[in-house]
C-alpha positions in Angstrom: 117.3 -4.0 154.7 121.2 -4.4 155.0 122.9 -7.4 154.2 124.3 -9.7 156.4 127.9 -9.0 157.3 130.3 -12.2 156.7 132.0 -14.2 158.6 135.5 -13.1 159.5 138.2 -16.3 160.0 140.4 -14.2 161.3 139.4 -14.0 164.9 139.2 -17.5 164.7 142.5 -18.2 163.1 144.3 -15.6 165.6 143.1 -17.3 168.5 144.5 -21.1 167.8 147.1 -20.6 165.3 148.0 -23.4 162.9 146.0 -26.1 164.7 142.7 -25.1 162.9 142.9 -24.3 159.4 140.2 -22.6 157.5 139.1 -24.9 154.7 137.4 -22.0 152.9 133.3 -20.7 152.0 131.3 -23.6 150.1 127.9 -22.7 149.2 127.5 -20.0 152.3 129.1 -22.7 154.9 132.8 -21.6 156.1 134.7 -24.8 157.0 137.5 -25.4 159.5 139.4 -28.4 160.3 140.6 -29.4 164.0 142.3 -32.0 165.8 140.3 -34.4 168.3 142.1 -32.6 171.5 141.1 -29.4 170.0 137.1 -30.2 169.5 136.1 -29.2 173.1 137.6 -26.2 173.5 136.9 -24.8 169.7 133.5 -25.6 169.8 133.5 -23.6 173.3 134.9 -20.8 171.9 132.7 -20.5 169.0 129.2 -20.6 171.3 131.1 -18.4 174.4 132.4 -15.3 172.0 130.6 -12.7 171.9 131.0 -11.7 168.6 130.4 -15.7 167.4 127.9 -16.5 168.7 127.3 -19.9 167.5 124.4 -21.3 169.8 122.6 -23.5 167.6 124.1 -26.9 167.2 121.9 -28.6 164.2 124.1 -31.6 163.5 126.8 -34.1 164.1 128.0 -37.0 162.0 130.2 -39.2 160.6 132.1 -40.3 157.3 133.9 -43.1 156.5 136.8 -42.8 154.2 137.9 -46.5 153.8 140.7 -47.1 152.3 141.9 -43.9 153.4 143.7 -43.1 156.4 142.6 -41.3 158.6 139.6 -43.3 158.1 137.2 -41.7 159.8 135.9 -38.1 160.4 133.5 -36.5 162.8 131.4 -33.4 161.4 130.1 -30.6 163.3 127.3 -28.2 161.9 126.5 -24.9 163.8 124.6 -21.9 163.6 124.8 -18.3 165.1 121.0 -17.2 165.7 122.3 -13.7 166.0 124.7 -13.6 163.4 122.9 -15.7 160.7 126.6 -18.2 160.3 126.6 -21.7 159.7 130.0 -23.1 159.8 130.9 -26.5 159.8 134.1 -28.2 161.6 135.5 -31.5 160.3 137.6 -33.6 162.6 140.1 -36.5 161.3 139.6 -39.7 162.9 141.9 -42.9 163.1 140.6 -46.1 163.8 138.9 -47.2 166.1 137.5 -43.5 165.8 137.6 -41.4 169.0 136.8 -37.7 170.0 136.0 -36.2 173.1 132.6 -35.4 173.8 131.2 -32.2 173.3 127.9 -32.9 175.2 129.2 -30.0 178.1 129.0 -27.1 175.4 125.5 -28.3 173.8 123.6 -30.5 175.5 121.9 -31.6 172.1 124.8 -32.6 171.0 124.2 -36.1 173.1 121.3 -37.3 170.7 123.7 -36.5 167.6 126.8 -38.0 169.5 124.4 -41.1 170.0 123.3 -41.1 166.3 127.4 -40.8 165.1 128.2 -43.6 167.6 125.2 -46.2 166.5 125.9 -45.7 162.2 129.5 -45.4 162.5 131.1 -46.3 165.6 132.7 -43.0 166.6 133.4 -42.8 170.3 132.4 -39.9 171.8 135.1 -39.6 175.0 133.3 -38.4 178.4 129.3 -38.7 176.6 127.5 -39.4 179.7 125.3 -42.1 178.2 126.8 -43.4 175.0 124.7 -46.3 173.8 122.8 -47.0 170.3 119.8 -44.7 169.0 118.4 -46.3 166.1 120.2 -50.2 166.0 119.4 -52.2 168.8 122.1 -52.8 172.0 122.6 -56.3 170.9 123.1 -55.0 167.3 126.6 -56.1 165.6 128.6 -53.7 163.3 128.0 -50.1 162.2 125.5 -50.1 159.1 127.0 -46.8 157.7 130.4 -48.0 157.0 131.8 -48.5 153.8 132.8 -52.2 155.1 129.4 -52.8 156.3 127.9 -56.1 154.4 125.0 -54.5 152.4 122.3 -57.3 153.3 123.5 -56.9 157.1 125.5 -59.8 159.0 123.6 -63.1 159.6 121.8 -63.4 162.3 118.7 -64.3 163.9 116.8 -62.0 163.5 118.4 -61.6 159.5 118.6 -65.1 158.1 119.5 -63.8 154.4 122.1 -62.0 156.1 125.8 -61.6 153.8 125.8 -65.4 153.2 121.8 -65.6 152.9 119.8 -65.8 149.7 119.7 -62.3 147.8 116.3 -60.5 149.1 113.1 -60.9 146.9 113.2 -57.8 144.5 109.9 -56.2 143.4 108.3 -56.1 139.8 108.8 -52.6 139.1 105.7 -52.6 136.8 103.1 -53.8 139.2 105.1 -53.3 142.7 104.3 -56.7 143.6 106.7 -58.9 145.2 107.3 -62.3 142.5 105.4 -65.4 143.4 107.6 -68.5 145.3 107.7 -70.3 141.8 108.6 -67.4 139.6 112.1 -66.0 138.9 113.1 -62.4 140.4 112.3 -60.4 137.2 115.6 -58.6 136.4 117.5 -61.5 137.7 
């Protein structure tokens, strides 16, 4: 059995230049970087060349950086079935974050667009039904954040929300919940 042959940047490189830069080999993953006008038409190239080949997306999602700006950035995992490659793109992201859709080149890339759009808020430009996957519509906020409140905002349906009373914390010896007329034990 022969081993795998590598992934080659170069074809990638040659064919857009300085506006994707190789970000190097991390445990078997290559990684390039791309600009939000680029994400279309980089991703399309990848699944379309022959020699590529990568026809398997597995992932997309989102980070938040905050403080930093760019705040945000989208992050694209793909595999070649043919060529055994993972790669992953990552895609920096202002705010509000914004990137076109790339729903036309996978079509499984619309329940991972949806997933990125409900945790983080990244707008996916042209996704043909962008709308929230886990949260409900009336839902307020992004839960993944960094800025996100960590007991959720208050609302009806989360009285102890940020300004609420602290949740009800478990005795980690029995597992039980503490009776209404005993303190939290830790607290």
């Amino acid at each position: 059995m022969s081993a795998r042959k590598p992934l080659d940047p170069a074809p990638i490189l040659a064919r857009f230049g300085e506006r994707v830069a190789d970000l190097g080999l991390t445990h078997g993953v290559h990684a390039f970087a791309a600009p939000p006008d680029l994400i279309v038409g980089f991703c399309r190239f990848l699944k379309d060349d022959s020699t590529l080949g990568f026809d398997f997306l597995s992932d997309i999602c989102g980070v938040d950086y905050h403080p930093e700006t760019p705040r945000f950035e989208a992050v694209y995992h793909l595999y070649s079935l043919a060529n055994k490659w993972r790669i992953r793109i990552k895609c920096r992201l202002g705010d509000p974050p914004e990137v076109p859709s790339v729903v036309s080149v996978w079509r499984t890339a619309n329940w991972h667009e949806r997933e990125a759009w409900d945790m983080y808020g990244i707008r996916f430009a042209g996704h043909p039904d962008l709308r929230r996957i886990y949260m409900w519509e009336g839902f307020e906020g992004f839960p993944q954040r960094k800025d996100f409140p960590l007991r959720g905002y208050k609302d009806d349906l989360n009285p102890y929300g940020a300004e609420g009373k602290p949740p009800t914390r478990p005795d980690l010896a029995t597992h039980d919940p503490p009776k209404e007329d005993e303190p939290t034990p830790g607290a």
